[in-house]
N, C-alpha and C positions, 0 to 999 in steps of 0.2 A: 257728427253725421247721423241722420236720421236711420233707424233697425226696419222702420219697414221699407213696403215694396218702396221701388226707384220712381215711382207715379205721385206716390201718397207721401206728406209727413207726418209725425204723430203730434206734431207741434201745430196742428192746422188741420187736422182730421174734416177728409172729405173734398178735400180741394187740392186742384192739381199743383204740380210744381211748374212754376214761370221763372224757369230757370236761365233765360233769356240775357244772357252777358255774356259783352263782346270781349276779346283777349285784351287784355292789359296794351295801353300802349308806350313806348318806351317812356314817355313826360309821366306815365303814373306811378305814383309814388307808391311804397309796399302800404301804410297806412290805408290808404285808398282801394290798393288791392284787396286787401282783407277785410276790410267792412263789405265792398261786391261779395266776396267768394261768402260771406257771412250772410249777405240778401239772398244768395242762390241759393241757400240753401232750405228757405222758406218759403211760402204762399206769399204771394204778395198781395195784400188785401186789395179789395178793389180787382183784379183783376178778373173775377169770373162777372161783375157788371159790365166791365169792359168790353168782355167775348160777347157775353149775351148780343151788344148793340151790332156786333160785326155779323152774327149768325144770321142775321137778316141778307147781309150784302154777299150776292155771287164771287166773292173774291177768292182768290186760291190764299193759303195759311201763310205762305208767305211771304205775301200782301201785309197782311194784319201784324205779321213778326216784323217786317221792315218797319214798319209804321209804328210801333211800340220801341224800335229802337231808333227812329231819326228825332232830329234834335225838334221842337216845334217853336214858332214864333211865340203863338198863343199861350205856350207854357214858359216863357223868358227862356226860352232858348236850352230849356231842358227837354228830355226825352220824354215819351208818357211813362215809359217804365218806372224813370227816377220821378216824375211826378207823383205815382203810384207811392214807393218806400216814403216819398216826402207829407203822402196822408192828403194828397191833394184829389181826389177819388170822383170829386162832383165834374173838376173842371178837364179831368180826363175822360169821363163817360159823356160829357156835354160834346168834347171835340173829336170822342170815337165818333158818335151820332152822325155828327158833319161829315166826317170824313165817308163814309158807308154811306149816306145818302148822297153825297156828290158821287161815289163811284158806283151804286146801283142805278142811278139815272144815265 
């Protein structure tokens, strides 16, 4: 666990935590468990490009939190969060983009 504040980590200085996991559900396995509880506990790269594309669209925070955790077609039926840890960075801020400009229109 990260010494400083509950905001910051020292493993990712300057960036907030997107600590954004949902509870275990009972099919998941502890293996599985513990790599999540291990993502939560870091910045997840990619993700302040993310925000950036949302900060545009009037939506309430969460909007943008739901959306980071439903599954997406365009990403094989992954979430943008786990697309995110997966290093997939370009084709999550492509389908923020979309998404914020269908819902600011």
């Amino acid at each position: 666990m990260c010494s400083n504040s509950p905001k910051v980590c020292r493993h990712a200085p300057g960036q907030a935590w997107a600590a954004a996991t949902a509870p275990p559900t009972p099919a998941t396995t502890s293996a599985q468990r513990s790599t999540e509880q291990a993502h939560a506990r870091y910045a997840i790269r990619g993700i302040k490009d993310v925000l950036k594309v949302w900060a545009h669209a009037d939506v309430q925070s969460w909007t943008i939190a739901s959306w980071l955790s439903s599954p997406q077609t365009e990403l094989d039926d992954r979430t943008p969060r786990q697309a995110l840890l997966d290093g997939d960075t370009a084709d999550v801020v492509t389908l923020a983009r979309q998404a914020a400009e269908r819902l600011a229109s």
